[in-house]
N, C-alpha and C positions, 0 to 999 in steps of 0.2 A: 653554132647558133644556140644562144640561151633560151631554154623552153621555159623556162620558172616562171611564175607567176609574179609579178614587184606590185607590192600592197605599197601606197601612194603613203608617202609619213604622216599626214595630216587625218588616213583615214583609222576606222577602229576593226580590229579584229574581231567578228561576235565571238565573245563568250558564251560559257554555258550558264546555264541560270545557278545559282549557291543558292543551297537551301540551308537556311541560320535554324536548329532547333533550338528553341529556348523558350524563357521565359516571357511571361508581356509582361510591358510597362510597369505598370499599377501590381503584376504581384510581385515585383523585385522590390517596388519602393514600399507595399504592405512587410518584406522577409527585411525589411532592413529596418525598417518602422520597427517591428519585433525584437529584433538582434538589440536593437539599440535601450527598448526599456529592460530588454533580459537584461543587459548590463548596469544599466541602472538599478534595475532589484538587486544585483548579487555586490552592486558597493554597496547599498542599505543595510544588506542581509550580512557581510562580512565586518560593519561595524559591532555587530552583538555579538557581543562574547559568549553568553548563554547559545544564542544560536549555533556558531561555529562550535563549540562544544556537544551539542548536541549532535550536529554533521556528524563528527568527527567518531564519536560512540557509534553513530548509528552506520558510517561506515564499514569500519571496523566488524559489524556483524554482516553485511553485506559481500564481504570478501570473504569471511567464513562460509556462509552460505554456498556463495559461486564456486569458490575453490574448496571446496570441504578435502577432498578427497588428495589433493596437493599439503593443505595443512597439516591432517593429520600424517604424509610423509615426510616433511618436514620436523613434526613433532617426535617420529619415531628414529631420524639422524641426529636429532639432539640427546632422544634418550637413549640410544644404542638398541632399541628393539630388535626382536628377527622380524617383525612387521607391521606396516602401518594395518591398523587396527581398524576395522567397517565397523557400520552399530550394530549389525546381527551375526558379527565375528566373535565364535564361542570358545574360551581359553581353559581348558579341560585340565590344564597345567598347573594352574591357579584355582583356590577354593572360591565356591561362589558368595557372594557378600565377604569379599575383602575388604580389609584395609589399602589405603594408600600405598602404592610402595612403587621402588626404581621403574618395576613393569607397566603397572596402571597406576598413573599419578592419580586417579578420582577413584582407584579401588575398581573391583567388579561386584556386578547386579545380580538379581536372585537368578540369572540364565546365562551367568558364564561371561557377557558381554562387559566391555569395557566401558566407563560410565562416563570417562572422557571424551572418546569419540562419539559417543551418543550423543552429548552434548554440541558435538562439534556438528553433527548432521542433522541434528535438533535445530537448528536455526535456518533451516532451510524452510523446513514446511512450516515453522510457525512464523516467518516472514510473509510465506507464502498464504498461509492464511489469514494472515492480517492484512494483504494488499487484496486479496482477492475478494472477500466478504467487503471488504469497502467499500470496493469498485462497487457490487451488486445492489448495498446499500444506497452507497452516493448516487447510482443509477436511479433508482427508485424511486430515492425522495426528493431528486432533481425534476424526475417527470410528472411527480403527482404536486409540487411545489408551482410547475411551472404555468402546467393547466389550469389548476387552483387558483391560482392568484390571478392569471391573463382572462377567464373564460368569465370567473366570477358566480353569482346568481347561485342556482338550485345547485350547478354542480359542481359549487365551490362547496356548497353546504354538506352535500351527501361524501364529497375526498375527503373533507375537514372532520366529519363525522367519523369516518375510520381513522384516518390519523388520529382522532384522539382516542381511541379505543387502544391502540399499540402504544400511545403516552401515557393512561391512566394504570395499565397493567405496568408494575416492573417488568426490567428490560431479565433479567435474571430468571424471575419464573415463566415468564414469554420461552427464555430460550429452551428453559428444563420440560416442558411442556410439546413445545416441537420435536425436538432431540426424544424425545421419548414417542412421540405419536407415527412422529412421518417414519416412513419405511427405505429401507436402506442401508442399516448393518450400521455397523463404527468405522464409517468412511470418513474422508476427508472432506468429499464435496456435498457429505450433507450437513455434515459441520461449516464449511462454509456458506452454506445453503441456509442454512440456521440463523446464524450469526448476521448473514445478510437481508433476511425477510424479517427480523427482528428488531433490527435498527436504524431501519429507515425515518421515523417517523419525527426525529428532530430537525433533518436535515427538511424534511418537506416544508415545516413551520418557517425554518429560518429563509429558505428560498423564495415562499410563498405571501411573508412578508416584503423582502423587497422587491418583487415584484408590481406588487400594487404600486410601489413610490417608484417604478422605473415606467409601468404603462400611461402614468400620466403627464409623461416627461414630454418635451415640445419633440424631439426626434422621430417617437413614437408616433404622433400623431402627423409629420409630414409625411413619413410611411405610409400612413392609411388613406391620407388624398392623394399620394400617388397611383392606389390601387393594388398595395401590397400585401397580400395573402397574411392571414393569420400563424401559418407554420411558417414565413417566411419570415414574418417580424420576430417571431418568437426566436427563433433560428439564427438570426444575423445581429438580431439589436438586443434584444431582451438579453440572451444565453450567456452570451461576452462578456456582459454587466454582474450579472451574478455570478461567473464564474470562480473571480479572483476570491469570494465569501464562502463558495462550496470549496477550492481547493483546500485555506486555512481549515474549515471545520476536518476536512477529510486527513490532513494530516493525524489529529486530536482520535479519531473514529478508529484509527489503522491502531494505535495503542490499546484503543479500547478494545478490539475485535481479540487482540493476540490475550489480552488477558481475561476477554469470554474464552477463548479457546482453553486457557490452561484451567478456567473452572470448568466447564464442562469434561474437560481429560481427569480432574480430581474428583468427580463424583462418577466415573465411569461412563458417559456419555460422549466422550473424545473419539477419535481414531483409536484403534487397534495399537499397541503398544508392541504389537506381535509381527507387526506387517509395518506400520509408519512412526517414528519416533519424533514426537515431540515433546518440549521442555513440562508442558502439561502433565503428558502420561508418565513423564520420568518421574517427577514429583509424584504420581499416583502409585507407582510402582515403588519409589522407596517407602509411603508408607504404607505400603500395605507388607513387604515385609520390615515392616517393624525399627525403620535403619536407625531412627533417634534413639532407639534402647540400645542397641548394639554398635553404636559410637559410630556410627559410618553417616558422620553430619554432612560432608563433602557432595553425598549425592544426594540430598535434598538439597543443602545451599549452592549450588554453584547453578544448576537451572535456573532455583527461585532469583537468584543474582542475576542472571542472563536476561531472564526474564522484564526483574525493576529495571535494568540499563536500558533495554530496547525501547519501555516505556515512556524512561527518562528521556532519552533522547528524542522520542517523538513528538514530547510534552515541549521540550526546548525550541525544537526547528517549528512548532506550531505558534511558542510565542513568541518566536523572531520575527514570524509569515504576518502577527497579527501588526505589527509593528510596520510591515511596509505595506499593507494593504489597508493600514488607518492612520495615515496622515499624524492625528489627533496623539497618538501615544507614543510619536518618535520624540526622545529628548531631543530640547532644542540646545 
């Protein structure tokens, strides 16, 4: 006799319940909404030549950066070294302030080091301070732009009062003034520190103007009959809107920051030249010994070179960005 159980063909088996984790609705079609104008910016952005040129520079110092330390081995199986060479790697072999030669294609520094891999790990930290000071900048005058311009009244009056105090002082003696007061040695992050409480004060103007032409907008205002929080409006409606204007300015600011950094490094106010290598301090270091009298051009120009290219290219990809975020100046 059959014990089994016969489940009837018409009936169902209970299953177990499947748990789907994923996404909702509304944020798949918000990631796709995204993906879709990303792509539309990078056909805009890859019709300028200028632009992709700039990419393509500023690349190029980005893989330096990341891979410094692969480059310079790589450099050293093309030149036959006995080693790829660090920036604080000292050649006791070689006279100090050489010339160029098979060993060190850029010569060595008044400490023995090689002036090419200096170079090569020099774009690290001065990328790194150029993005970093931005950041603190663009932070800054995103939030006193945004208050500013949304709240309005007295304490529009009293932000705008400061902001113009850090615009009427050059940004230059601002920085040499800081760099000199605030405490903290010849770091990096009070060099970024610097460079970013120093130059905030354009960004806040330009935010805090469109703000005013974005709070009067009809969007805005069905927000507030709905009963929508003032950090909420700011947050969701307002921020989006001026973002695409802070990013373009932020590209333009990241050039600017790297080449406060290499003046402050030229007047001895930089990082330690002993402990962090940037293109700033190498330039400070060749002349202070002397390198344009004693024909060693290579280690001033090849920083100060590194230096205009990073610029270049930042100047470029800012005005390819302004080109897709103003309509008004794409050729037709």
């Amino acid at each position: 006799m059959d014990d089994s159980i016969h489940i009837p063909k018409d009936s169902k088996a209970p299953t177990k319940p499947r748990f789907r984790i994923g996404l909702s609705e509304p944020t798949i079609e918000k990631m796709r909404l995204m993906k879709k104008n990303a792509l539309k910016m990078w056909r805009i952005y890859r019709k300028n030549r200028l632009g992709m040129a700039g990419l393509i520079i500023l690349m190029i110092f980005v893989v330096m950066a990341v891979f410094s330390p692969l480059v310079m081995s790589l450099l050293s199986i093309i030149g036959g070294w006995d080693q790829a060479y660090g920036p604080f790697d000292q050649d006791y072999s070689t006279p100090k302030e050489s010339p160029p030669s098979l060993k060190h294609w850029l010569g060595t520094d008044s400490y023995y080091q090689d002036v090419l891999a200096r170079v090569v790990y020099g774009t690290r930290v001065s990328l790194l301070v150029g993005l970093v000071a931005t950041a603190v900048s663009m932070g800054m005058g995103a939030g006193v732009g945004l208050l500013s311009g949304y709240w309005g009244g007295i304490k529009d009056d009293v932000l705008m009062r400061i902001t113009d105090v850090f615009l009427v002082i050059p940004w230059l003696a601002l920085m040499i003034v800081f760099a000199a007061v605030l405490p903290g040695g010849a770091s990096v992050t009070k060099v970024v520190f610097v460079i970013g409480i120093t130059g905030w004060s354009s960004t806040a103007r330009i935010v805090r103007a469109q703000v005013f032409s974005l709070k009067e907008r009809s969007f805005v205002e069905r927000a507030k009959a709905v009963g929508a929080g003032d950090y909420y409006i700011v947050r969701k409606h307002i921020f989006p809107n001026v973002f695409p204007l802070m990013f373009a300015n932020a590209i333009l600011t990241i050039a600017l920051s790297i080449l406060s950094e290499s003046t402050l490094s030229y007047i001895s106010l930089g990082p330690d030249s002993s402990k962090v290598v940037t293109w700033g301090n190498m330039i400070a270091d060749a002349d202070a010994a002397f390198a344009i009298r004693q024909g060693l051009y290579l280690w001033i120009v090849v920083p100060g070179l590194c230096i205009v290219a990073v610029v270049l290219g930042f100047t470029l990809i800012g005005y390819a960005m302004d080109e897709i975020f103003n309509p008004k100046l794409r050729k037709r």
